[in-house]
Every structure is written in structure tokens, then in C-alpha cells.
C-alpha positions in Angstrom: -6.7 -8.6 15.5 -4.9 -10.4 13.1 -5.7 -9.8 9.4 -5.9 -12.7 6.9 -2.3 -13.7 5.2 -3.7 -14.5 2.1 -5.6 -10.9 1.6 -2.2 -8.7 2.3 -0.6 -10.7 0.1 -2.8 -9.7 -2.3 -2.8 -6.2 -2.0 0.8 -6.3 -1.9 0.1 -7.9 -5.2 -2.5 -5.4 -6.5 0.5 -2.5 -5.7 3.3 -4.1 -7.1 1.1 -4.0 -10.3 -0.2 -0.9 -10.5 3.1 0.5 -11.7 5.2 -0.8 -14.7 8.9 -2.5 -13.3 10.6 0.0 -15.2 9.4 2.8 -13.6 9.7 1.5 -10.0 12.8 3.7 -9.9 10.5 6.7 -9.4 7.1 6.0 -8.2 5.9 3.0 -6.8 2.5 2.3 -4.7 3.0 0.1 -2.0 0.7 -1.2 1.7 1.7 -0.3 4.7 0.4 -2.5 7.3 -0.4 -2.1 10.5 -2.2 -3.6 13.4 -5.7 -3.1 12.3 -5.3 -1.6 8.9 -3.8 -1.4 5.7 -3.0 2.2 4.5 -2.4 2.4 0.5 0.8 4.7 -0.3 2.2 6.3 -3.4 5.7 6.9 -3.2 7.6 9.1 -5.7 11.4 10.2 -5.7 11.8 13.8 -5.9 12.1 15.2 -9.1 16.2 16.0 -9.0 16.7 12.4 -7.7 17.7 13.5 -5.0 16.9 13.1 -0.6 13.9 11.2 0.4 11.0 9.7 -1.6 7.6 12.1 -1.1 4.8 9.6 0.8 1.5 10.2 -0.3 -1.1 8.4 1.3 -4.0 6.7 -1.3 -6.8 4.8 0.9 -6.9 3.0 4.4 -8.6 -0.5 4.5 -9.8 -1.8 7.7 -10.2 -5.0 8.3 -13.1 -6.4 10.8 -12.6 -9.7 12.0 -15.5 -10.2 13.7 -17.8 -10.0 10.2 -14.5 -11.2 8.0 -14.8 -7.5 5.8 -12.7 -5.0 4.3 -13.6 -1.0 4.5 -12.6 1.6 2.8 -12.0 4.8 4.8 
């Protein structure tokens, strides 16, 4: 199923502004796509800079092609 170009590029959009530039350095929220959904992620580095950012997942959004809408789940 293939999900609609112009609608992940929007919620790449709506991530990418839901935290100011300056701060991307320590959190950011960013989609993770896959084949029939969208998962919604905070990401945050740890709090001694340090090792691998913590993943912390938001809201899934499924995509049905058959009726053209977006779920929350």
C-alpha cells in the first residue's frame, strides 16, 4: 500500500516544527515510516550528552487506501 507523497511530507513538516532549530541538538520529534504506517517519535539525547539518543514513541497513523484516511492508533 503505498501512502500519499504529499501527506508524509507533511508530517515530516509538522515534526520538524514542533521543536525550535536551536534545540534540535537535544530533542527532536521526527516520523518513522513504514509500509503501512507512520509512527510519531520523540527523540531526546541523554542527559550527559553522551551514547545513544532515548526513542520514545508519540502516536501511530495508519493510512487506509482503500477510503483515502488517516487513523490514529
Amino acid at each position: 500500500m503505498t501512502m500519499p507523497e504529499a501527506d508524509l511530507l507533511r508530517i515530516g513538516r509538522w515534526c520538524r516544527e514542533q521543536v525550535p532549530e536551536h534545540l534540535w541538538d537535544h530533542v527532536r520529534v521526527e516520523a518513522e515510516i513504514a509500509d503501512r504506517h507512520v509512527t510519531i517519535i520523540e527523540t531526546r539525547l541523554p542527559w550527559d550528552g553522551q551514547g545513544v539518543w532515548t526513542r520514545f514513541p508519540i502516536a501511530r497513523l495508519r493510512y487506509t487506501a482503500t477510503t483515502g484516511q488517516w487513523s490514529i492508533s
